[in-house]
C-alpha positions in Angstrom: 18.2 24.6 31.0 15.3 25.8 29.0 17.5 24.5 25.7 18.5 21.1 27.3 14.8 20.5 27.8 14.1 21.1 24.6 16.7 19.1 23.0 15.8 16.1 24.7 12.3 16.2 24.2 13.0 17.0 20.0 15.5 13.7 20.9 12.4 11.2 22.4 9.9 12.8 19.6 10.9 9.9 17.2 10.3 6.8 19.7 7.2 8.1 20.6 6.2 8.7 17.5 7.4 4.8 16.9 5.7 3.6 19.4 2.5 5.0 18.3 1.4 2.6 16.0 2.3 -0.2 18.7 -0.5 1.4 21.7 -2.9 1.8 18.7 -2.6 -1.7 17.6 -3.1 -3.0 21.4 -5.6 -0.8 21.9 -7.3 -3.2 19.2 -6.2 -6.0 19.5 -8.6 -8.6 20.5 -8.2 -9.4 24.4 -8.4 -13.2 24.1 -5.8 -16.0 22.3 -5.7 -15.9 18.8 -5.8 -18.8 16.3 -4.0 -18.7 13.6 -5.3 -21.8 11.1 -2.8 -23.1 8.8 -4.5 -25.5 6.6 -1.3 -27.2 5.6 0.5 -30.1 7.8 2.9 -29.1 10.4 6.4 -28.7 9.5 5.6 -28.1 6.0 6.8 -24.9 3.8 3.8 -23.3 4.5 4.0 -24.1 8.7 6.9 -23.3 9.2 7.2 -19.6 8.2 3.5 -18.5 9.7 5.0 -20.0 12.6 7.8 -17.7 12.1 5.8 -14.8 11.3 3.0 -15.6 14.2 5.8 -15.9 16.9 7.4 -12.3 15.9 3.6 -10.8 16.1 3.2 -12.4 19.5 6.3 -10.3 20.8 4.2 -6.9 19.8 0.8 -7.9 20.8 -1.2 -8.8 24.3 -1.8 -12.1 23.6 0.2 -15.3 22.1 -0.8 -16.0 18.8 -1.5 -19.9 18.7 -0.9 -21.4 15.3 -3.3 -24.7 14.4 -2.5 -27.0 11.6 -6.1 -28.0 10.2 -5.2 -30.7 7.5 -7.4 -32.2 5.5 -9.3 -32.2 1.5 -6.3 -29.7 0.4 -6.7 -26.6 2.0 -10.8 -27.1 2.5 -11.2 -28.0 6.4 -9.1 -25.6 7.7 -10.4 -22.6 5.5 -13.8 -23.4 6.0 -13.3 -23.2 10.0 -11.6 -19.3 9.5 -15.2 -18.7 7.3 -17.4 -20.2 9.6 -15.7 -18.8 12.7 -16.5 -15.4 15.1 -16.6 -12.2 12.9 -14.3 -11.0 15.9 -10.3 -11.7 14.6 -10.0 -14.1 16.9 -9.4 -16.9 14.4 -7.5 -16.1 11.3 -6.1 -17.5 8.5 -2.5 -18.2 7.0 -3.2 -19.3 3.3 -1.7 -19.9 -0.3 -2.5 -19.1 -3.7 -4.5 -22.4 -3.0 -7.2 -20.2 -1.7 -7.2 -18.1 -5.3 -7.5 -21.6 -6.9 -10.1 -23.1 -4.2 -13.4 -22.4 -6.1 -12.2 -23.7 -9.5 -10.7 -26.8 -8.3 -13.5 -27.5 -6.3 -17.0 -25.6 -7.4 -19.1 -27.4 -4.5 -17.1 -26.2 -1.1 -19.1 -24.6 1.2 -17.7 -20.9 1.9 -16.7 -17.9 -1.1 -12.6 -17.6 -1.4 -13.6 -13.8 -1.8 -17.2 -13.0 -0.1 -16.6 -14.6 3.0 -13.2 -13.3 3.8 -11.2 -10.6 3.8 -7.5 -10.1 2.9 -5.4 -8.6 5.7 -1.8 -8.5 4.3 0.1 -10.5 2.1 3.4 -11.6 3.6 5.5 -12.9 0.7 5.9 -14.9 -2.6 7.4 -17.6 -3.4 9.3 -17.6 -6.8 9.3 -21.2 -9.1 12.1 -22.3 -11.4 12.0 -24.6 -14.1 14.8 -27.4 -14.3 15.4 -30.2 -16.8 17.3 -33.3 -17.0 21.3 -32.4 -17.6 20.7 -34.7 -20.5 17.8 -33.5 -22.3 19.4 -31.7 -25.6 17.7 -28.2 -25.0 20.1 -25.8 -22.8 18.1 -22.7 -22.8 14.9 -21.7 -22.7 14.4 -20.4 -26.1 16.0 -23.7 -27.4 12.9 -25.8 -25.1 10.1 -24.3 -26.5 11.9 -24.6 -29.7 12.2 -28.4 -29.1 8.8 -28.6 -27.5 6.9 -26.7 -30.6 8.5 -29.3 -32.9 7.3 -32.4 -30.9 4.1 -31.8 -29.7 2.9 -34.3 -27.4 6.3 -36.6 -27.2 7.6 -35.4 -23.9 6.4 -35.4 -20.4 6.6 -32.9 -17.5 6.5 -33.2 -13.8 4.0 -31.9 -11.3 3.8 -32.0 -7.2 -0.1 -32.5 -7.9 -2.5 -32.3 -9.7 -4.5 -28.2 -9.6 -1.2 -27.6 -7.3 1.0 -24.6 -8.0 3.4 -26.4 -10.2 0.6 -27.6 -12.3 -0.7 -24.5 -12.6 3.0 -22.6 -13.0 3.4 -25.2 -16.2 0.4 -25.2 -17.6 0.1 -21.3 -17.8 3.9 -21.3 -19.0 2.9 -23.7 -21.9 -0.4 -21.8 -22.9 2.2 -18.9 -23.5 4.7 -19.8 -24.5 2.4 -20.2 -28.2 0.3 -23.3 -26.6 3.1 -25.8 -26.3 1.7 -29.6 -25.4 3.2 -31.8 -23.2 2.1 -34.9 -21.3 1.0 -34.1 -17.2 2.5 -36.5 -15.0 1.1 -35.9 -11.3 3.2 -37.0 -8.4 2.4 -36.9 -4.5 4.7 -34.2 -4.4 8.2 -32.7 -5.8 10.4 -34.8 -4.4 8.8 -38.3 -5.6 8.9 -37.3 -8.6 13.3 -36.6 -8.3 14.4 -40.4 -9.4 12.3 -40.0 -12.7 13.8 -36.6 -13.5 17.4 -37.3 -12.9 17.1 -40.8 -14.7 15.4 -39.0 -17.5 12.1 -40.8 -17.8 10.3 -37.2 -17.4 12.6 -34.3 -18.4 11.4 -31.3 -17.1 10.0 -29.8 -13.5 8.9 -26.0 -12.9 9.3 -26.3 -8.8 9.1 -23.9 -6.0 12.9 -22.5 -5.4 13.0 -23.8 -1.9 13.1 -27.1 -3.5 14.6 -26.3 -6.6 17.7 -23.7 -5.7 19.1 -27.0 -3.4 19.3 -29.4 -6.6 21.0 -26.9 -8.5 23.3 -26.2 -6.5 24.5 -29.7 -6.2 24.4 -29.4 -10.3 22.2 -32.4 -10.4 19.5 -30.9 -12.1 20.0 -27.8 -15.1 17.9 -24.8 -14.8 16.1 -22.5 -17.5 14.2 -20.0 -15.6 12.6 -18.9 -12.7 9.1 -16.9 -12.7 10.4 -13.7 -11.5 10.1 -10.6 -13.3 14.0 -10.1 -12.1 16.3 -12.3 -11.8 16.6 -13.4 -8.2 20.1 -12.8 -6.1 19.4 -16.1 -4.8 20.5 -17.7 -8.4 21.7 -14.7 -10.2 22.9 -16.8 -13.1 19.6 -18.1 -14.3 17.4 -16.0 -16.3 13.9 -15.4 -16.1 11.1 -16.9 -18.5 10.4 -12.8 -19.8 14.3 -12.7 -21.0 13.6 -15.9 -22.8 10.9 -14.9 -24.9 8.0 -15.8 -22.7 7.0 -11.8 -22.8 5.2 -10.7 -18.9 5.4 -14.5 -17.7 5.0 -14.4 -13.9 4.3 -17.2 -11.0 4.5 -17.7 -7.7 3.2 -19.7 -4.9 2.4 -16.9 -2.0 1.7 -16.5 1.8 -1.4 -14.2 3.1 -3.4 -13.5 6.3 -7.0 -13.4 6.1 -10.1 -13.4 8.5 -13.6 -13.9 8.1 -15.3 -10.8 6.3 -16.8 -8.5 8.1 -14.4 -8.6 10.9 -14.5 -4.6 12.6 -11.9 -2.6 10.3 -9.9 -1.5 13.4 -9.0 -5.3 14.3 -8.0 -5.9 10.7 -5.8 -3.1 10.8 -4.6 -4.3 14.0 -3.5 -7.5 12.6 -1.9 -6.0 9.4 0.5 -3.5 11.7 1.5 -6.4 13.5 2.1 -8.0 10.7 3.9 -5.0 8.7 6.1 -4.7 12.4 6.7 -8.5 12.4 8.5 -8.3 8.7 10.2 -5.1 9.4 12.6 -7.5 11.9 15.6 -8.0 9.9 15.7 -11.8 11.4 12.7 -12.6 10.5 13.2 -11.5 6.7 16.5 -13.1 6.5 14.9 -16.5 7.7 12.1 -16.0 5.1 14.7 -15.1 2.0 16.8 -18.5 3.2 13.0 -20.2 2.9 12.8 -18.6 -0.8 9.8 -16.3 0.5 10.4 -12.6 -0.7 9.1 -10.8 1.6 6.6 -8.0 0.7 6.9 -5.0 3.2 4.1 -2.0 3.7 1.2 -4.5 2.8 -2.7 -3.1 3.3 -5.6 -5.1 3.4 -6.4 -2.8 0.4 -3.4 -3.8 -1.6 -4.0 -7.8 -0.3 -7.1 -7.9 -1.6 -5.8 -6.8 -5.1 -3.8 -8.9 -5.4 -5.7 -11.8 -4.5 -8.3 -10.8 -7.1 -5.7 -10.7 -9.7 -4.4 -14.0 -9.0 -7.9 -15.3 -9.5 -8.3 -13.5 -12.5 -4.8 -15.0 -13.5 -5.6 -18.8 -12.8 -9.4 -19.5 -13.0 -8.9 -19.1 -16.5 -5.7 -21.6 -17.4 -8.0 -24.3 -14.6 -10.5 -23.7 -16.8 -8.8 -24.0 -20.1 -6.2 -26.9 -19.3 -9.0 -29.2 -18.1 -7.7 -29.4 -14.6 -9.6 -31.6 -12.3 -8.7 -32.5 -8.8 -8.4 -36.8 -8.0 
């Protein structure tokens, strides 16, 4: 009897052990709603996985976590309601590399990017890949910056906006690649910009893959590269812009969960275990790979805010140097 007791407890150690983390992150867990402020339009490739990520969290946690698109002067109006709101993590915020961008683009706005929030977990990035025309006479990379070096100034390239992640992906591609020039044309977006790049008029677009991996595909566009430091399982068959000469070229659009700083450290580590949890579902990853996001597991609030300092450290400097001025 004595040994059957024991063996079943030694079985139950492990899901109590599991379910640790769970009562501990209740236990914090703010007892009202939670906002979650999505400063990007509903729908959107940024909506629709914090949506994804928010309703797995929900499943774990006391409350529902309500997700609110704030729209409105980029990504201003709805980060400057997460800065101004409750110190408490009852409102927090589901943001882009827009927010490492935010101060350069726009030097008035009224809150810090970094002193008046703090990083709680980064959920994924989003690889870019650039295409060009399946007419334009360069077919690799090498042979683009080749053709691009020897023409300065004569060609064009596409952008979904201007001090957008495309822009910026390009212009810190051209810068080193050996300070390429090329002509910015700025569209309302990626996919406005399609009729001109498959008729030609503008040869060349460095998209995010969930727009660009679906236009490959159909073989209507040719690729050259994609901004991972590894080629990506998602299109094995097109290298990366470091194995065509463009030595420690990275960039990526990316998806991260702040609140205002100086929320308590035990509801910030709340929200990051929920978070961690909500990506450890296998669903929930394989929805986000299909959406292009690779998923980062284990993140800290330590590890999120380093990275976010890197990436400003990354593109303040190509803003800065490429001129690039929001209309």
């Amino acid at each position: 009897m004595q040994r059957r007791q024991a063996l079943a407890l030694g079985a139950l150690a492990p899901f109590a052990a599991a379910r640790s983390p769970l009562a501990q992150t209740a236990a914090d867990w703010p007892s009202q709603p939670v906002r979650l402020i999505v400063p990007f339009a509903a729908g959107g490739p940024t909506d629709i996985p914090a949506r994804l990520v928010a309703d797995e969290m929900s499943r774990q946690l006391p409350n529902r976590i309500v997700v609110e698109n704030r729209t409105g002067s980029g990504i201003i109006i709805g980060t400057d309601i997460v800065a101004k709101a409750p110190k408490d993590g009852l409102t927090v915020l589901y943001s882009t590399i827009g927010h490492a961008v935010v101060r350069a683009l726009f030097p008035r706005v009224t809150f810090d990017p970094v002193a008046d929030f703090a990083p709680v977990a980064l959920v994924g990035k989003v690889p870019m890949i650039m295409m060009v025309n399946k007419d334009f006479p360069a077919r690799t990379l090498p042979e683009f910056i080749a053709l691009i070096r020897a023409n300065p100034g004569k060609y064009d390239y596409a952008s979904s906006g201007n001090g957008g992640a495309v822009h910026l992906a390009t212009e810190l591609f051209l810068h080193m690649a050996g300070g390429l020039r090329m002509n910015h044309i700025a569209f309302r977006g990626s996919a406005p910009a399609m009729p001109d790049l498959l008729a030609g008029r503008i040869p060349m677009l460095i998209d995010v893959a969930a727009g660009a991996i679906p236009i490959i595909q159909r073989g209507d566009l040719r690729p050259l590269a994609i901004s991972t430091r590894e080629r990506s399982s998602l299109v094995p068959d097109v290298p990366t812009f470091i194995e065509g000469g463009v030595a420690d070229y990275e960039a990526y659009t990316w998806h991260m969960l702040l609140v205002p700083s100086g929320t308590p450290v035990p509801v910030i580590n709340a929200i990051n275990a929920a978070a961690n949890r909500a990506l450890e579902v296998e669903a929930v990853r394989n929805r986000l790979t299909e959406m292009t996001v690779e998923v980062v597991r284990g993140s800290t609030p330590a590890s999120a805010a380093a990275f976010l300092a890197a990436e400003i450290a990354k593109w303040e400097p190509v803003i800065a140097a490429a001129g690039i001025k929001v209309d």
